[in-house]
C-alpha positions in Angstrom: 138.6 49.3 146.7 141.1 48.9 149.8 144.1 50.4 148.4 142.9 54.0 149.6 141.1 54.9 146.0 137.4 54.3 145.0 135.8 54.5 141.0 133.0 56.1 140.7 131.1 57.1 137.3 128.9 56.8 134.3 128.9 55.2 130.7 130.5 58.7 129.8 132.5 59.6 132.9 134.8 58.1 135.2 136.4 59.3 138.2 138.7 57.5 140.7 139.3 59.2 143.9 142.1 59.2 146.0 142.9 59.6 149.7 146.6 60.6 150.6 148.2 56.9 150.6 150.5 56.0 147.9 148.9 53.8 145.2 151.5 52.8 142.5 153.0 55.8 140.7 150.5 58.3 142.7 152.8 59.4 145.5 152.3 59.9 149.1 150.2 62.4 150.5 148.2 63.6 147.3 145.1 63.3 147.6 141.5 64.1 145.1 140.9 63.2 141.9 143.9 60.5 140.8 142.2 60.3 137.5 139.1 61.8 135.1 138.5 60.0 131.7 136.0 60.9 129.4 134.6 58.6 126.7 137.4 56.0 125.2 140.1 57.9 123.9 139.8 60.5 126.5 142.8 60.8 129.1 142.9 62.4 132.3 144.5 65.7 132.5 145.9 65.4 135.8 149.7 64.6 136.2 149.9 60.7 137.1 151.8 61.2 140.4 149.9 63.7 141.9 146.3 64.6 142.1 143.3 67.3 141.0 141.3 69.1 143.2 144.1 68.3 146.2 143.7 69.1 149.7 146.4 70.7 149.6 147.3 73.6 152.8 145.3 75.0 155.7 147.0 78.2 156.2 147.0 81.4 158.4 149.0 85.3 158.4 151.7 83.4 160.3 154.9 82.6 158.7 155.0 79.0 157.0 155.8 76.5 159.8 157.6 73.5 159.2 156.5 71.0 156.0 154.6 68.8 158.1 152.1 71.5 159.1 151.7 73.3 156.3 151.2 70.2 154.2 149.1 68.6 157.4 145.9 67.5 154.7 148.7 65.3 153.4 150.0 64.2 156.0 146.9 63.5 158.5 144.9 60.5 158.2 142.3 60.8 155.6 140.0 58.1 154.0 137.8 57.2 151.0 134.3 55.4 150.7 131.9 55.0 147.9 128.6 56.1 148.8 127.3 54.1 145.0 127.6 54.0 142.1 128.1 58.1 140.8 129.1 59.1 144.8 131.8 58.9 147.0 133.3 60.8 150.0 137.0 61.9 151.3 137.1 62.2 154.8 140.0 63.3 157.2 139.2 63.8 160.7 140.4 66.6 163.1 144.0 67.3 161.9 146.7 67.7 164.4 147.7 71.7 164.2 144.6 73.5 162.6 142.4 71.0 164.3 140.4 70.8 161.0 137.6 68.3 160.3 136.8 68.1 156.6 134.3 66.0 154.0 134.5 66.1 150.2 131.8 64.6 148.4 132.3 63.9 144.9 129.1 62.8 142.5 129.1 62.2 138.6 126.4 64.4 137.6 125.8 64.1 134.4 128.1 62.8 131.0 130.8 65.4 131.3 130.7 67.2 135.1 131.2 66.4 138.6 129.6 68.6 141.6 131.5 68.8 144.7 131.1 69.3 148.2 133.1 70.4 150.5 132.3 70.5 154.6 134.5 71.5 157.4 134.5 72.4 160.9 137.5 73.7 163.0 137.6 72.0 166.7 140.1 73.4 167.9 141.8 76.6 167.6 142.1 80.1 169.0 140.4 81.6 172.0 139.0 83.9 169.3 137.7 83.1 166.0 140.8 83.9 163.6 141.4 84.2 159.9 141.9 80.5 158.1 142.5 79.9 154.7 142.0 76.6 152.8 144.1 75.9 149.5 143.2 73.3 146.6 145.9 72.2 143.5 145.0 70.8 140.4 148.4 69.7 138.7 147.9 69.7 134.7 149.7 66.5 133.0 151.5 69.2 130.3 148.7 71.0 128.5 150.5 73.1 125.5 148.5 76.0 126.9 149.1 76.5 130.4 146.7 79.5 131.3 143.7 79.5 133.3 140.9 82.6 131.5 137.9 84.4 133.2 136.0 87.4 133.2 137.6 90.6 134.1 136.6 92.4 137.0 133.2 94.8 135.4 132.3 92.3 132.9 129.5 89.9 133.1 127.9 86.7 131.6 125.9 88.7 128.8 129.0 91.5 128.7 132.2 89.3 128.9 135.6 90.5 128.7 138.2 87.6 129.3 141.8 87.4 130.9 144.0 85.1 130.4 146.6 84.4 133.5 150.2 82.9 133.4 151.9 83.6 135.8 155.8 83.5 135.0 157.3 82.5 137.7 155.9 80.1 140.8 154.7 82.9 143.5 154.5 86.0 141.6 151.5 87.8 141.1 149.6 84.3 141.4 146.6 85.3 143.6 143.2 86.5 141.8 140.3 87.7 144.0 137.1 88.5 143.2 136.6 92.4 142.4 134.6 93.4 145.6 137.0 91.1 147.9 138.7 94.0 150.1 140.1 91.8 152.5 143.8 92.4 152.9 145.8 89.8 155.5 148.7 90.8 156.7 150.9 88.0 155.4 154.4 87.3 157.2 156.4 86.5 154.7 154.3 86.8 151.1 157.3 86.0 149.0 157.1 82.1 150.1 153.5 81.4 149.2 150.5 81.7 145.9 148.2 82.5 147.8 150.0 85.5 149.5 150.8 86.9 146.2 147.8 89.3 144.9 147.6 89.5 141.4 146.6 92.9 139.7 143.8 91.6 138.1 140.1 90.9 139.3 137.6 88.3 138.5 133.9 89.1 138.1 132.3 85.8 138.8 133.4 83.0 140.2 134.7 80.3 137.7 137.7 80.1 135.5 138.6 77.8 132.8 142.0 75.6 131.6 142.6 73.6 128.0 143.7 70.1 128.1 144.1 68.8 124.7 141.2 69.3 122.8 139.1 69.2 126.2 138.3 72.2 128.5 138.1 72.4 132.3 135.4 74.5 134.2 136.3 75.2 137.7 132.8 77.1 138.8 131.9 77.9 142.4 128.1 78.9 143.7 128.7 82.5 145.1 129.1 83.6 148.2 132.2 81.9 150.5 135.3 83.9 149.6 137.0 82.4 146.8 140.5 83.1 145.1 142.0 81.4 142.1 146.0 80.9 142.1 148.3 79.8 139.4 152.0 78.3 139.2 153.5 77.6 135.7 155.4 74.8 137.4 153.6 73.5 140.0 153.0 70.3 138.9 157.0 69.4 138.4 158.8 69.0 135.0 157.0 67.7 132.1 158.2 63.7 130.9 160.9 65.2 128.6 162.3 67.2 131.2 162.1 70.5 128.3 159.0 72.2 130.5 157.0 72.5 133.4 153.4 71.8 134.5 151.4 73.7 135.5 149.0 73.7 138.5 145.6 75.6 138.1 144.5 76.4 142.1 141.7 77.7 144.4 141.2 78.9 147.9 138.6 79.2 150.3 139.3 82.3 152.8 137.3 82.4 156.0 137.8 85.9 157.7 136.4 84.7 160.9 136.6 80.8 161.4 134.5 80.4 165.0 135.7 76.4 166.2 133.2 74.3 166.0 131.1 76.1 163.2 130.3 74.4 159.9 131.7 76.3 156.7 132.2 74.9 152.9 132.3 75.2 149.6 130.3 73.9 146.7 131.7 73.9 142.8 130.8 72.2 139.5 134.3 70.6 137.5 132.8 70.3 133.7 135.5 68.1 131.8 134.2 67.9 128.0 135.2 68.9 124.4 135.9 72.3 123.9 133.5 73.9 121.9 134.5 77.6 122.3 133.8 80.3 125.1 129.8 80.7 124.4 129.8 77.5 125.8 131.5 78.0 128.4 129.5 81.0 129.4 126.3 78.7 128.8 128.0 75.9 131.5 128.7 78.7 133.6 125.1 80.3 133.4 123.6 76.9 134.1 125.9 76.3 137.7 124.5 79.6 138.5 121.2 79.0 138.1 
């Protein structure tokens, strides 16, 4: 397509990507997945106007710069090409401040998930190689629940022991690392951001999951990059009524030392598929993992 989205899918699963250009209702600078639909009958969970899975910040320990560079993946060029019929790729070349160059393959692969890829090199950037963060919103269309659950920090696959996170206010306690992740920024103002709010809680492997409807959503990511989940109970703006909020369910991608010009990235499995209980989440989950 030329108006900055492509389709991509199977009998079972559709997906339309989007780059950051308004199309209709989706507004500027959101960017991702405009829309997921499962068989007939099946909506997408994502609110109409925004995205899932949105580029959303590239961020450092500085204080929050102006709206234009802290949102710079919405606001920097960025494009979309099918690659066939089940693949297509987001690409957004170096950005103007974090002098980031980034590629986010999508494929349909199988009736109910989508793997992702995600590339990136800095080109630019300090004489030294310096902390960089990378931050990724999923804004729910009003699910009735709006938690995300996962495993407690000592429990595992075979052993779990769940916690469900809603956080009650945008920006407190919103930031969940993983329980051996001992990194500690020293944020400049931690009051202003998710990301720079640690909640008390720990997860103990990397995935978490959200219920749309009578659907579930598995965010699961291979192990290894340094991964935090984040939460906002009204992230995703008021619900149609104007009686609630929506929520946004959120990742990040922390790299401790980001040397320019090296490659770093991030792989993850979305499943989007009838819920059918936590075993089988555990069982999607134990699959990703190999």
């Amino acid at each position: 397509m030329s108006d900055g989205t492509v389709s991509i899918g199977n009998e079972s699963l559709r997906c339309v990507l989007v780059d950051n250009r308004s199309v209709g209702a989706h507004g500027q600078g959101y960017n991702g997945i405009l829309s997921l639909e499962g068989p007939p009958g099946a909506a997408s969970p994502f609110v109409p106007r925004y995205a899932g899975l949105n580029l959303e910040h590239y961020f450092d320990t500085r204080a929050k710069p102006d709206s234009d560079t802290w949102f710079e993946p919405r606001r920097s060029a960025m494009s979309v090409q099918a690659l066939g019929d089940t693949v297509a790729e987001l690409h957004q070349p170096q950005t103007a401040v974090f002098g980031v160059e980034s590629r986010t393959r999508v494929a349909v692969a199988s009736a109910t998930s989508l793997d992702i890829s995600f590339r990136m090199r800095r080109l630019v950037g300090p004489a030294e190689p310096g902390f960089l963060g990378v931050f990724w919103a999923s804004y729910m269309h009003q699910p009735e629940d709006k938690s995300i659950y996962f495993l407690r920090a000592g429990s595992t696959l075979s052993a779990p022991r769940w916690v469900q996170l809603c956080t009650q206010v945008h920006g407190h306690a919103s930031s969940v690392a993983h329980a051996d992740d001992t990194d500690e920024p020293a944020w400049a103002e931690p009051e202003a951001m998710l990301y720079a709010n640690p909640s008390p809680v720990r997860y103990a492997v990397p995935f978490f999951y959200g219920r749309w409807q009578d659907r579930v959503l598995i965010y699961m990511f291979k192990p290894g990059p340094t991964v935090r989940f984040a939460h906002s109970p009204s992230g995703g703006g008021s619900t149609e009524d104007g009686q609630d909020t929506c929520p946004a369910w959120d990742f990040q991608l922390l790299i401790g030392r980001c040397a320019t010009g090296v490659e770093y990235g991030l792989d993850l499995r979305l499943v989007y598929k009838p819920w059918r209980g936590r075993t089988d989440v555990l069982a999607e989950v134990a699959s990703f993992m190999g």
